[in-house]
N, C-alpha and C positions, 0 to 999 in steps of 0.2 A: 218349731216344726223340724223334724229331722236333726235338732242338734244343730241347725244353719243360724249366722246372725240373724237376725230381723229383715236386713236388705237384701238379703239373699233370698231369704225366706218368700219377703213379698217378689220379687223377680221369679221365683217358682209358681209360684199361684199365677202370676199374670202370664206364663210362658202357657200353663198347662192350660190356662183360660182362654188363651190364644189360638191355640191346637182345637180344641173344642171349639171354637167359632168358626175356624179354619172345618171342619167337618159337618158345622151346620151350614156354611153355606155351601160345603160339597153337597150334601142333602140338597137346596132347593136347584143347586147348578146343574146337578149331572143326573136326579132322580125324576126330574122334568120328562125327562127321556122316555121315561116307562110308562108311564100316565097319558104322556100323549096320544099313541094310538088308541087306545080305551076311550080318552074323551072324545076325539074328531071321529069316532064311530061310536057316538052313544052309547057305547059297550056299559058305561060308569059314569055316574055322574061326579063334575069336577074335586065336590067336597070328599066324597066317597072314595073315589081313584085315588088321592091322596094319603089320606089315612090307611088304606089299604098297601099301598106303595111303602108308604113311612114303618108297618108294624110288619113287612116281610124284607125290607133293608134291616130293619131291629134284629133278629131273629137272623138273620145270613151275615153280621156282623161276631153273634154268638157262638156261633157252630160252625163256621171259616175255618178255623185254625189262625194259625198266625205265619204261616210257611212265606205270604207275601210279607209282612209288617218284617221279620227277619230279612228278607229279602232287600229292605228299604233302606235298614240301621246297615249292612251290608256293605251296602252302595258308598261309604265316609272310610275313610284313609283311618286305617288302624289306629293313627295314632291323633284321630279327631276326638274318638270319645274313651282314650286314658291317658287326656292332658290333667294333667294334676293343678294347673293352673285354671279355676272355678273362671275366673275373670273371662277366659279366653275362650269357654264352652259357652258362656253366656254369651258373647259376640256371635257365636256359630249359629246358635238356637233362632237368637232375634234377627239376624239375617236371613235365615229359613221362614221364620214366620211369617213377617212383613213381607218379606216378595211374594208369598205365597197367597195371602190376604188380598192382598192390593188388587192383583192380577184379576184374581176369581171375580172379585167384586166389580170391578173394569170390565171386565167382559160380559159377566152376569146383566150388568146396565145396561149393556149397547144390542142383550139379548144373541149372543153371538153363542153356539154351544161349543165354548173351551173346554179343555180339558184339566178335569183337577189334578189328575195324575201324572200331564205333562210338568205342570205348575211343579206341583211338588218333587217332580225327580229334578226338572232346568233345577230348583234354587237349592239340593243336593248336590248336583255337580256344580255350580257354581262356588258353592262353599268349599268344596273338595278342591277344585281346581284354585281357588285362592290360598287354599293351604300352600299347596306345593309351589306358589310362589311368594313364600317366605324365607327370612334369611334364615339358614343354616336347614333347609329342607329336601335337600336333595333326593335324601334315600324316600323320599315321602310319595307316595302316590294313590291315586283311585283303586278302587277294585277293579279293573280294567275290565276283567271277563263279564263280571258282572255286571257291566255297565255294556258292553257290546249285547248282553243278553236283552234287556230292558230297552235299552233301544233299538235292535231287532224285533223286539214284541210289539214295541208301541208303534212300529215303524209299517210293520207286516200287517197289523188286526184290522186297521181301518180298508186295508185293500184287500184284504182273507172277506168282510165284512160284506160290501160292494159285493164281491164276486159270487160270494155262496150265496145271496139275496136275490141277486139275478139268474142265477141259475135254478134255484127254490120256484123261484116265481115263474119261468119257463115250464118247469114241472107241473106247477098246479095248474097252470092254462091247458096244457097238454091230457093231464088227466083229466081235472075235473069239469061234470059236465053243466054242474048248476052255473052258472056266470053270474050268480046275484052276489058272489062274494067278490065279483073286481070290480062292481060297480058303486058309482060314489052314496056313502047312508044315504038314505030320507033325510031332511031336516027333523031334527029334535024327535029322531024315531028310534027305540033300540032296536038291534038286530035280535034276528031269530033267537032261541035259546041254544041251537048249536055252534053257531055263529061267538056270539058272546061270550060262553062259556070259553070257548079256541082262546077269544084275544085276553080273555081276564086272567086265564091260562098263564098266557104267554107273560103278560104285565105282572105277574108273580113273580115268573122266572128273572127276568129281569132286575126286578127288584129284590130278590132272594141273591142272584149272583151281584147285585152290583155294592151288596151290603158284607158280599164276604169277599170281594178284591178292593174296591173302595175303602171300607172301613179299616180293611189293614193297612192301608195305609196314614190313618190316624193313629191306629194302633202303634205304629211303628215310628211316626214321631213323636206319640208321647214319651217312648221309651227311649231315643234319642234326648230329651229330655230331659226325663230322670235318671238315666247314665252320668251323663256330663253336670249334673250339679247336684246328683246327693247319689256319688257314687257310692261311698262305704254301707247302701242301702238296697242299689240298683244294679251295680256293675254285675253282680253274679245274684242267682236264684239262691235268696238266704232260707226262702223254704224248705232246702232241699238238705240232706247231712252230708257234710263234707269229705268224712269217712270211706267211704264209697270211691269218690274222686282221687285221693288218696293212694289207694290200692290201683286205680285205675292207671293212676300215673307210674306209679311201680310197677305195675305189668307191662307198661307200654315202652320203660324203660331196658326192662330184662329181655324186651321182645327185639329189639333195635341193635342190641347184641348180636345176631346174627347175621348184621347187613354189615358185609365185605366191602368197607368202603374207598378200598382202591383201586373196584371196576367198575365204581360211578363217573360218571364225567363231573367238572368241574363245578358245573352250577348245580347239580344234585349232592354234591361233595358240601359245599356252602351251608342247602335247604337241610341236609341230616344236622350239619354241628350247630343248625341253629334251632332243629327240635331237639335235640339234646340237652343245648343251652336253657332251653324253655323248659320242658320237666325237669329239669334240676331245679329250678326256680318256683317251680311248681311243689317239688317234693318238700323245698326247704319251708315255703310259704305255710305248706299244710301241716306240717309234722307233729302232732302234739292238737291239732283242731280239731275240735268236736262239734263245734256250732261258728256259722258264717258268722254272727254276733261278735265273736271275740275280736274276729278282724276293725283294722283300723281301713280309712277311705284308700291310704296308698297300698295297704296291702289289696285290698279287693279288685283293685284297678290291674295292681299287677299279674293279679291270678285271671284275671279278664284276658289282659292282654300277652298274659303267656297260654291260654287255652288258643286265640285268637292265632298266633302266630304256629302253633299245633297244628293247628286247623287247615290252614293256607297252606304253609308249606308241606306238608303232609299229602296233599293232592297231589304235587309234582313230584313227589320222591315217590311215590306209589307207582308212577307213572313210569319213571325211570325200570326201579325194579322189575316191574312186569317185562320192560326191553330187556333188562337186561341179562336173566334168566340166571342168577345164584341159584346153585344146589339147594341151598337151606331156607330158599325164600320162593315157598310154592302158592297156590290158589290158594289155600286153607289159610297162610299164613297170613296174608293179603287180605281175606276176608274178615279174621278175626283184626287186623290193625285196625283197620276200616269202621269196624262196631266200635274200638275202641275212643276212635274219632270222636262218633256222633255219639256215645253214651258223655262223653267229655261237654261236647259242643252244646247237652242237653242244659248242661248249667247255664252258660251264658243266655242262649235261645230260649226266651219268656218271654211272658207279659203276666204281669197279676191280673186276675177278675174284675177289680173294679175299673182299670183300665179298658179291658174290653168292652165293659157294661158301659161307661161314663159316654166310649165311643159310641156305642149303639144306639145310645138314648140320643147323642147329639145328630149325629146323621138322621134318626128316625124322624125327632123333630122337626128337622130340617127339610126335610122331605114334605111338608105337609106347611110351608109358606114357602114363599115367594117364586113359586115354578111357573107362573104365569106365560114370561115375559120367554122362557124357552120353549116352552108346548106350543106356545105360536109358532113360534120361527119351525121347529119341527111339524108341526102339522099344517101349515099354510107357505110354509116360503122358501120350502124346496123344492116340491115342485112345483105344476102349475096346474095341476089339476089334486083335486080335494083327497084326501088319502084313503084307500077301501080297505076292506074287509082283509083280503089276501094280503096287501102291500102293507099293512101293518100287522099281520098273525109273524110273515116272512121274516121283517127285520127284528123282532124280539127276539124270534125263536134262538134267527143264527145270532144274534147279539147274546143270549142266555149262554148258549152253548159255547161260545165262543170265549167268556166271562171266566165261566166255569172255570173250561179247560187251563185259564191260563192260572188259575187260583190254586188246582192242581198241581200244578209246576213251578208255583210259587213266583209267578210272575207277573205284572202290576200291568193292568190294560188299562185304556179307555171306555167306558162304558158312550160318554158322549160320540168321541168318533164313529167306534164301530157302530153304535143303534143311527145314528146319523146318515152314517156311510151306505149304510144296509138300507135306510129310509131311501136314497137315492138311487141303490140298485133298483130295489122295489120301480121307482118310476122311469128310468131305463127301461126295464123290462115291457113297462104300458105300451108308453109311445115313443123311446128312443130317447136321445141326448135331447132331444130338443124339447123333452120335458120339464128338465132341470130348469129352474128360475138362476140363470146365471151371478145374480147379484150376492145371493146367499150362500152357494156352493163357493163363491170365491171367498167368501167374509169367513166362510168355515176353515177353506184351505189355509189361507191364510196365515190364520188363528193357529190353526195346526202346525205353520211350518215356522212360525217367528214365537212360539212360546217358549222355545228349550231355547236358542239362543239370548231372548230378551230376559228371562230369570236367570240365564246363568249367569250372563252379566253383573246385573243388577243384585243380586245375590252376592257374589262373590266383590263387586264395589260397596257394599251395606260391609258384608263381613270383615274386609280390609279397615274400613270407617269405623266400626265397632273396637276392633283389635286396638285403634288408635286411641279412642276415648275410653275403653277400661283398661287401661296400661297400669 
């Protein structure tokens, strides 16, 4: 497979095997979520709401894009995945996986709605964060901005959540005048067909956005994955002609000739001689290439990881420039760099088809067992009164919308928080705080506030472990 020994070979299959498990039980963990309101108002029956759940996560896994799953492989210290050293990627990987597994499936049992997307960023930065305390790593570090972004997201959604729920829900009291929608279903009665139609609605969206932020992020550790152990395959997009890239680096060279780089200040001085450094590396790599094929694993790595360093630095010399106002470096000049960037950054920034498909099919399935032990806990045990018509249309909607947006901007939410968090606006809004079932809002809080530090730990203590036994 790939040209790999055999050992290597089976540790591919069993990583990629893993990631896939790792998404089917996101499926039953976090797409519980969606189902729920639909079942505790009769909207859907349990078999029905599931299947339906599972074939519109399928389907929002498809047509996402991949702007999160980039967002994810992002998130690792440049020089995580263009170690040339297979041994040392493999440690990174199985560190990821297992604290990731472990977690969901712990939590999933005690019925607690964790989040898979905390899971999966804690045992990221934990990996990341063990790199950089290794010997001879100094210059090594996280994507820092990136990582403040991602953790302002997952930080802000579940309180954005909460708050647009109870404010939703004030609204509809206010307008509407039928009151049959905040009062608790009939036993084993469907609601009206306007009614219904709202929450199946809403259970779509839900399930439509939680399959296109969610699933990239399976997306984006399989590709973590296949970087780090059959780079000369995965490092760069070999579908694509090199040729192109090529010319692209030569333009970007002859462009970079116009920045006067004796009225940069010092650390913009540094970021130009080290994109300089980088297309040169780049030009020498390509010269004479016509098909990514011809490349060997350490060349591939290194055109990775000289686009990669393009990329980065290029943000803050751009930055610089625009302060600091050269004659010869105007808006136009700035803009065409910029394309030249991201037409660059389009090689690295993939996923092949069947990676997205393999994901879809796993979450979808996934979606469609073991959601039981979550639809309770969300529809019976946060608050204390049975969940209605309004209190469950509210938290999807803003839960969809809120999915969305962040899928948009290429940024990796919670779907369990926010539809949770927003479950609880919802009953705020009824009767107050004193709705909340206290045992379960804290079992959630909790959850929420000890996952990023308990995987980053244990992540980064596996990694360190691993490093030690494939020496």
């Amino acid at each position: 497979m790939f040209g790999l020994e055999p050992s290597i070979a089976l540790l591919l299959i069993f990583c990629i095997t893993a990631a896939l498990a790792f998404e089917f039980i996101n499926g039953f963990h976090d797409t519980a979520n969606a189902v729920a309101t639909v079942i505790y108002t009769h909207s859907l029956k349990p078999r029905v709401a599931v299947i339906w759940s599972g074939l519109w996560n399928f389907l929002g896994v498809n047509v996402g894009g991949i702007a999160v799953a980039i967002g994810i492989i992002n998130l690792l210290p440049l020089e995580a995945l263009t170690d040339a050293n297979i041994y040392h990627n493999i440690s990174m990987i199985l560190a990821l996986i297992f604290t990731a597994i472990l977690w969901n499936i712990g939590t999933w049992y005690l019925g607690i709605p964790c989040s898979s997307s905390h899971t999966l960023l804690g045992s990221i930065f934990g990996v990341g964060i063990a790199y950089m305390l290794l010997p001879n790593s100094q210059d090594i570090a996280l994507n820092w901005s990136k990582v403040k972004d991602v953790g302002l997201s997952l930080l802000i959604s579940p309180v954005f959540g909460f708050l647009m729920t109870l404010l939703l829900m004030y609204v509809l009291q206010a307008v509407i005048k039928n009151k049959k929608i905040f009062k608790e279903p009939p036993a084993r009665k469907a609601p009206p067909l306007w009614i219904r139609s709202i929450l199946i609605l809403t259970c779509t969206s839900v399930s439509f956005s939680h399959g296109s932020n969610d699933g990239q992020k399976g997306v984006g550790l399989i590709m973590i994955i296949l970087i780090a152990i059959v780079p000369v395959r995965f490092a760069i997009d070999h579908t694509r002609n090199p040729e192109p890239l090529y010319a692209n680096v030569t333009r970007m060279h002859s462009m970079l000739t116009r920045v006067d780089t004796s009225r940069l200040p010092v650390h913009a001085r540094a970021d130009f001689s080290k994109i300089t450094s980088a297309l040169d590396s780049l030009n020498r790599g390509l010269s004479g290439v016509t098909s990514f094929e011809q490349l060997k694993g350490t060349n591939s790595l290194n055109i990775r990881r000289n686009i990669l360093v393009v990329s980065k630095k290029s943000e803050n010399l751009l930055k610089q420039l625009a302060e600091t106002g050269m004659p010869a470096i105007n808006n136009k000049w700035i803009q065409e760099y910029r394309s030249q960037v991201t037409e660059m950054k389009s090689y690295t920034e993939y996923a092949p088809w069947w990676v997205i498909l393999a994901i879809a099919i796993s979450l979808g399935l996934g979606t469609m067992v073991g959601w039981k032990r979550i639809v309770v806990t969300i529809g019976e045990k946060i608050g204390k009164t049975h969940l209605t018509y309004a209190q469950g249309a509210s938290a999807e909607l803003i839960a969809a919308s809120t999915i969305s947006v962040s899928s948009w901007l290429g940024l990796p939410v919670s779907t369990t928080h926010v539809l949770s968090s927003g479950i609880a606006g919802s009953m705020v809004a009824g009767s107050g705080l004193k709705n909340l079932q206290k045992k379960t809002v804290s079992s959630i809080g909790i959850a929420w506030l000890i996952t990023l530090p308990v995987t980053i730990l244990f992540s980064g203590l596996l990694f360190l472990l691993f490093r030690l036994i494939f020496v």
